[in-house]
N, C-alpha and C positions, 0 to 999 in steps of 0.2 A: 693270453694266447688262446684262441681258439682251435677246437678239432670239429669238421665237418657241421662250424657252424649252430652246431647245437650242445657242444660240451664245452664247459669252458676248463683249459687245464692250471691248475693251478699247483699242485705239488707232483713229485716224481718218486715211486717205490721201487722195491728192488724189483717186481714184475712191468715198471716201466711207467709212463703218465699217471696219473689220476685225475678226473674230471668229476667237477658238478654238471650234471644234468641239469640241461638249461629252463625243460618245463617242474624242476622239482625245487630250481634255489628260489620258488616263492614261500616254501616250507621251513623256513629258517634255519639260524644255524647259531654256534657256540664256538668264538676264538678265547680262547682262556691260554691261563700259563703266568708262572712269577715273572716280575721285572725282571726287565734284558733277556727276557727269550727269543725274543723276535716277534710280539702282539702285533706293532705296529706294521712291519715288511709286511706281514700276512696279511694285512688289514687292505694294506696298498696293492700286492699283488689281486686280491680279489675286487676291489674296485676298479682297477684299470683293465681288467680282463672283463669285469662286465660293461666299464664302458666301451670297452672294444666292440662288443657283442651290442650295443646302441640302447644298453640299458643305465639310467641314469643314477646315481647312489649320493643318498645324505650322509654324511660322517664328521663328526664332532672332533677338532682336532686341537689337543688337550697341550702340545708343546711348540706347534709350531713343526714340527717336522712332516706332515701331511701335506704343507705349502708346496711342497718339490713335485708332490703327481701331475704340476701344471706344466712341470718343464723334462726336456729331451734326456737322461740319462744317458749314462758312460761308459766304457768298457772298465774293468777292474779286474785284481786280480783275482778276487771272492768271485765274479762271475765270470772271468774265463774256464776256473776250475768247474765251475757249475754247470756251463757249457759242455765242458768234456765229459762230466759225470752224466749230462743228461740226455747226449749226444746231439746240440742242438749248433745250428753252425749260421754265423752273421745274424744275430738276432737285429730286431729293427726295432732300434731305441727312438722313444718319442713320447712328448707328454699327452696329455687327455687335456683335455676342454673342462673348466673349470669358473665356476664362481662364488665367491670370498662374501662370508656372512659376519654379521658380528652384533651379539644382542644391542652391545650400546654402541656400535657405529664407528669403532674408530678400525678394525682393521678387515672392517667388509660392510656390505651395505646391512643397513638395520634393519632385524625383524622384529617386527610387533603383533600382537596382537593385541584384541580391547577384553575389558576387565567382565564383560556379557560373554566374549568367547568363549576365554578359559573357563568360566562356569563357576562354583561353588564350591565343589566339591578339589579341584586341583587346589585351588587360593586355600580353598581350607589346609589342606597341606602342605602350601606354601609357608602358611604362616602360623604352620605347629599349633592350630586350634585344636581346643578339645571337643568331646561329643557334645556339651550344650553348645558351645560356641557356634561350633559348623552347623547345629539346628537354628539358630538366630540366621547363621549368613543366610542358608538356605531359605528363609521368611522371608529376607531382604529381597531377594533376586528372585524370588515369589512373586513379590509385588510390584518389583519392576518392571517385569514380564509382563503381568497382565496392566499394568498401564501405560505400556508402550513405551516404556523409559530407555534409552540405551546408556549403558554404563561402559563408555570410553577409556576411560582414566583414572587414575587416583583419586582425584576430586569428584568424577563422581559417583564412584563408591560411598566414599564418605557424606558427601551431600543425602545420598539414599538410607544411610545407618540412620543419621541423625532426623531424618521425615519417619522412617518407621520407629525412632524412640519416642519422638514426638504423638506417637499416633498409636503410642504403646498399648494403650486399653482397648483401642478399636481391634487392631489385629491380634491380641492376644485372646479373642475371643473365637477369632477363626482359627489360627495356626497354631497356638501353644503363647510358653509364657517366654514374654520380650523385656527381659530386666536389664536395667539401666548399666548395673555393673557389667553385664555382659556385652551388651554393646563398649562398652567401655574400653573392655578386654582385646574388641577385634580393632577400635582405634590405635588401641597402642601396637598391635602386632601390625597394623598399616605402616604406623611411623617408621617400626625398625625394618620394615620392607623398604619403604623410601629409602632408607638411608644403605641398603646394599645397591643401587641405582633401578631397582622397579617400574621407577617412575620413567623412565626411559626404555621400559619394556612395554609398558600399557599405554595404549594410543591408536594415530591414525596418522597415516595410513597402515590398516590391519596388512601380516603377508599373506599374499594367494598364493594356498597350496600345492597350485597349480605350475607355479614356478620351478618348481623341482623335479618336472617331468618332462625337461626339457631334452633336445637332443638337437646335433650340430646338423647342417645343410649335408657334411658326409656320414650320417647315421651315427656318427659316434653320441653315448650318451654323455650328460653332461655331470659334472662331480659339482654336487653342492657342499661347502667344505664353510665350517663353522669354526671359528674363530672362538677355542673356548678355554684358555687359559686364565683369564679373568672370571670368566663364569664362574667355571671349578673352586673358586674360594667360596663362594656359597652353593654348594651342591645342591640341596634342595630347590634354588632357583635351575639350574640344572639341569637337575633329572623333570621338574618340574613342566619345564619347556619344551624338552623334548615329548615327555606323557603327550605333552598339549600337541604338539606336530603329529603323532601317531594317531591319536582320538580325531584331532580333524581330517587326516589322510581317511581315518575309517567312515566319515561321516559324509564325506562328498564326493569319495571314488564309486562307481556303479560295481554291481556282482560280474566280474568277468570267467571265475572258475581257475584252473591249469591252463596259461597260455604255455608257448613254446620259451617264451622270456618272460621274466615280472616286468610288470611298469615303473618298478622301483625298487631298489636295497636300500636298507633303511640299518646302516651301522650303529649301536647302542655301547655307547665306549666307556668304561668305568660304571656298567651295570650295577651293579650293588649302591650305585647313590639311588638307584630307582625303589630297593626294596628295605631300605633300613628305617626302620622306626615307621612304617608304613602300616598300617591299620589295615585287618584281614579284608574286610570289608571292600576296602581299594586295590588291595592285591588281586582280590578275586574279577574286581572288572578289569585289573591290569593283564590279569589270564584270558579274558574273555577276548578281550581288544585282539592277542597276541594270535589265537587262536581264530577269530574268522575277519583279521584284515589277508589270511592269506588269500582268502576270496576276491579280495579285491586286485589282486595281484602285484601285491607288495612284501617280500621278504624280510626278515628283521632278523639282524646277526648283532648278536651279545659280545662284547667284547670285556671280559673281567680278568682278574687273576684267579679265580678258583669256580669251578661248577657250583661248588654248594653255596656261593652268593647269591644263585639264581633260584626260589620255590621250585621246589620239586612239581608243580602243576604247569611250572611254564619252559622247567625245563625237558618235561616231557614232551615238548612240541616243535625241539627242536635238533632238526634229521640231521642236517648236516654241520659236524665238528671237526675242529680243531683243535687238540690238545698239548701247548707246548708242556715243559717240563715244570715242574713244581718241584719245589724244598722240603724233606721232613724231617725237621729236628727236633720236634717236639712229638708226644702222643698225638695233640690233636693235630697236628698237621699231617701226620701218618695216617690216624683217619680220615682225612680230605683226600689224600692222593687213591686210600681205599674205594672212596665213594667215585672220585673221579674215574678210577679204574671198571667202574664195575656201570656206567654209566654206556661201554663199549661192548658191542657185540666181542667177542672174544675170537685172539687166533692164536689155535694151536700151534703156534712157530716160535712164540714169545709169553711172558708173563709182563700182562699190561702194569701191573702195579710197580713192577722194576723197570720197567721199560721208560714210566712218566717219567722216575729220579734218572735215568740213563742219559734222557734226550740233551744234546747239543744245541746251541744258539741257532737258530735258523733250522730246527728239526721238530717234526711234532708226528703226534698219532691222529690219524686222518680215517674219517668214516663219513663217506657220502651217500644219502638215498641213492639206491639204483632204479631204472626208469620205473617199476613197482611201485617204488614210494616204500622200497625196505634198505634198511640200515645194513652199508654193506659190514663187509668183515674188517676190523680197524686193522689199518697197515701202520707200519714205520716209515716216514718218508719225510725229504727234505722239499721244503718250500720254495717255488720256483722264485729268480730273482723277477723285481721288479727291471720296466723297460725306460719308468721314468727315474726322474733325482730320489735318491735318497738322501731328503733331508731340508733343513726349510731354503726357501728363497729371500731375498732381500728386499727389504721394504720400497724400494721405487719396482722392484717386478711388480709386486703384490699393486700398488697405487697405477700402474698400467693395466693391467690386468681388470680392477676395477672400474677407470674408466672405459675402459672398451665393454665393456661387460652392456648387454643389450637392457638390463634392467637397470643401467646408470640412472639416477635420478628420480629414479619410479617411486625408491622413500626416504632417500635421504629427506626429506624436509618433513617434519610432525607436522599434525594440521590441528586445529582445535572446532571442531562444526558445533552447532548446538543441538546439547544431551542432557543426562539428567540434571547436572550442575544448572545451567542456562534454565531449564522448564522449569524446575523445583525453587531455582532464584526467583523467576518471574512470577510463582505461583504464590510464593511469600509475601511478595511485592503487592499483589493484586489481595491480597486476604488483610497486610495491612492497611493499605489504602481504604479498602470497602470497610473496614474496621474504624478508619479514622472519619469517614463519610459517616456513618451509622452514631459514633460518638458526637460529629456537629450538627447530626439532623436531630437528635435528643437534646440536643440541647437548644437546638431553637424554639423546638417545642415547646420546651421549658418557658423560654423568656419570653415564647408570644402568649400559654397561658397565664403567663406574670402579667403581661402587658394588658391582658384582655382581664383579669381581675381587676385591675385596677384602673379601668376605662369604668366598670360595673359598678364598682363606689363613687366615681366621682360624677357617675349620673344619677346617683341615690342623691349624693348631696346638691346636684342643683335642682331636683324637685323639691327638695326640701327649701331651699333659698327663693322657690317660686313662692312657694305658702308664705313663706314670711311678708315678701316683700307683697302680694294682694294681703295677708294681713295690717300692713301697714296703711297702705291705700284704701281701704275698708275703713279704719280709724280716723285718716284727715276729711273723707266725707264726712265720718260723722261730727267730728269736731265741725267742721265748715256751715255743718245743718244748724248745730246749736248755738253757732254765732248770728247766725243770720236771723233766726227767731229772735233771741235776745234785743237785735237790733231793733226789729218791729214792734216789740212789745215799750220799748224806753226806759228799760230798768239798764241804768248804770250799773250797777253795784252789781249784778247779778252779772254783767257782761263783763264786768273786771275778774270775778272769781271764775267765770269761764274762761277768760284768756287764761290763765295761770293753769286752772285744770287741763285746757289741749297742749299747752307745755310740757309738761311733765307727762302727760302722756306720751307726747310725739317723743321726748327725750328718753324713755324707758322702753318706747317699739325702736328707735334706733341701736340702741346701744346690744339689743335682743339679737337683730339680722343682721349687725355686720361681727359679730361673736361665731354666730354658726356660720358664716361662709367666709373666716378668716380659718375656723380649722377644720371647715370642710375642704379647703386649697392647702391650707398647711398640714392639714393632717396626710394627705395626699405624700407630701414633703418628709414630713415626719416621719410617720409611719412605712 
């Protein structure tokens, strides 16, 4: 419910409304309080009061009961009474404009985004790396970077681990040391990723963050509402994704300042998954993030059971609270409700530490920036009802709802284009090919200097086979000379001992040249 337009009211004290200031709820804010205080109501009335206000809000909805903001609410007896306490007369019940997320798709449309977006640094804490580890990823997505690789998916991630182990020596002379075991380490924290459905978070089509800053044809803003009961069993995937939504809101909204509204509320529900076993390191950009998206004109409200879940540096930054009731039955829980107590400007009409164990289901202690930007004086006050259902809707609302939804279709369908996987195959391809080219052109070389050796000997051996054989023809002239003389002179006897001499001649030059050009051919063979 709005007042004059720029207050949104959300709870009632005993001095009458209380209102968030519309240019101050980009300044964040803190709903806390143990189970069954009324987290949720509160959570609902402040989203539908700024959707009224035509500001749009993301919120994570952890049981299913945030499904009802989409539909018309009903008179009751809890809000007749509330009526009369608040003096409000015919309120005007009606749901908000709404659309249904769901990381893996079955009870809203899927968001994704690619394994380049979320970065290194989130994936490292996704998948519980240690400090050498998340130094290897960050080498990895070093190198991807500068070779224009885009890393889409699962695969390829992993296709890009295994080029830089491959290529271990080269790059461990620029960035540091790339050891096998560690690469090793980030495969296996891939695999138990896959198998919580990861692989159905990383892909295409990426979501535009743009989608969440919608608003209806009558000004109302639109609830983007996250489907996160199956999440919440791996909270790390979780809080993880959501980091990832806030870091991207910070990276592509322009500096806007204090508008009169934010461009968005950004609900953070089961906060403490965000900071448990989180490395100082990432807390401090998580503080940084917290602290100048408000420039961009997006609000960001903590939704936990206890203040002290949330680093004291982040929750110094945030103005407007909510405090249901807390339990102490222990020591340390008596110093939680201390810490929580003391987190509140103070009013002299009450002791806030008695006050938190006091509070009633549906009651909390309420402190909002005043137009300042100072924290007012914490009042007692009951939380206005919601105007929609309280409580979820049923699975054919929800599957109308989604088809009407203007985004119908936009991701239902993964795509797969070509990325690192695809380039890094083809570049495999192309290096053993050229590799098996470079092995058959060595070896032809080979066998045509084989070939051309052995052309080289077997023209030694026919010069040699020339000599013989003009040796032999040299011999029958001379025999031919010595017969013919013989003849002329009339000596028999001398011509008979010459036939027998050119015999034995010719028969010991024959038997010479066909010797050498039987193994100058066979040797050929042989050898």
């Amino acid at each position: 419910m709005l007042r004059n337009g720029k207050e949104l009211y959300v709870a009632h004290g005993p001095k009458g409304p209380i209102t968030i200031q519309g240019k101050m709820a980009n300044r964040h804010g803190l709903i806390a309080g143990a189970t069954g205080t009324g987290k949720t109501v509160t959570l609902q009335v402040l989203a539908e009061t700024f959707s009224q206000a035509g500001v749009p809000c993301f919120m994570a909805d952890m049981k299913g009961d945030l499904s009802g903001i989409s539909q018309t609410g009903a008179m009751s007896g809890f809000i007749e009474k509330r009526c009369s306490e608040f003096g409000i007369e015919s309120p005007e019940f009606g749901g908000c404009p709404v659309t249904f997320y769901d990381v893996f798709g079955e009870q809203g449309h899927p968001m994704r985004t690619t394994v380049s977006n979320m970065g290194p640094e989130l994936l490292s804490r996704l998948m519980n790396l240690n400090e050498t580890q998340a130094g290897v990823l960050n080498i990895v997505f070093k190198v991807a970077d500068e070779r224009g690789l885009l890393l889409l998916d699962m695969k390829d991630l992993r296709s890009m681990l295994n080029y830089v182990a491959d290529h271990a020596s080269e790059y461990t002379k620029t960035y540091g040391n790339v050891a096998a075991p560690t690469v090793g380490a980030i495969q296996r924290a891939l695999l138990a990723l896959e198998s919580q459905g990861a692989e159905r978070f990383f892909g295409e089509p990426s979501f535009d963050i743009m989608d969440l800053l919608q608003c209806t044809a009558d000004g109302k803003g639109m609830m983007n509402v996250l489907a996160a009961d199956k999440l919440m069993l791996n909270p790390k995937l979780y809080s993880s994704f959501l980091l990832w939504l806030l870091s991207d809101l910070y990276a592509q909204l322009p500096e806007v300042g204090d508008l009169e509204l934010p461009r968005l509320v950004f609900f953070f529900d089961e906060a403490h998954t965000l900071f448990d076993d989180t490395p100082k390191a990432l807390v401090d950009k998580i503080e940084q993030v917290v602290r100048l998206i408000r420039s961009k004109g997006v609000g960001v409200y903590f939704v936990t059971q206890n203040p002290c879940d949330i680093p004291d540096s982040v929750l110094a930054q945030l103005g407007n609270r909510v405090q249901h009731a807390l339990r102490a039955f222990t020591p340390k829980e008596q110093k939680n409700v201390k810490a929580a107590a003391e987190t509140f400007r103070a009013n002299p009409e009450f002791n806030t530490e008695d006050a938190i164990m006091q509070l009633e289901t549906g009651e909390a202690l309420v402190s909002f920036l005043d137009e300042k930007g100072t924290p007012a004086m914490v009042e007692r006050a009951k939380i206005l009802f919601p105007l929609s259902q309280i409580g979820a809707i049923t699975d054919a609302q929800r599957e109308q709802i989604i088809k009407s939804s203007r985004i119908f279709g936009r991701y239902d369908k993964m795509i797969d284009r070509e990325s690192a996987f695809e380039l890094l195959l083809a570049e495999s391809e192309q290096l053993s090919q050229k590799a098996e080219e470079e092995k058959a052109q060595k070896q032809a070389e080979k066998e045509q200097a084989k070939a051309e050796k052995a052309e080289k000997k077997g023209s030694n051996k026919k010069g040699i086979l020339s000599k013989v054989l003009s040796a032999v023809i040299s011999a029958l002239a001379t025999l031919l000379g010595t017969q013919l003389a013989n003849s002329v002179t009339g000596k028999k006897s001398k011509q008979s001992l010459g036939k027998a001499a050119a015999g034995k001649a010719v028969s010991t030059a024959t038997r010479t040249a066909t010797r050498e050009l039987t193994r100058s051919i066979l040797g050929n063979l042989i050898k």
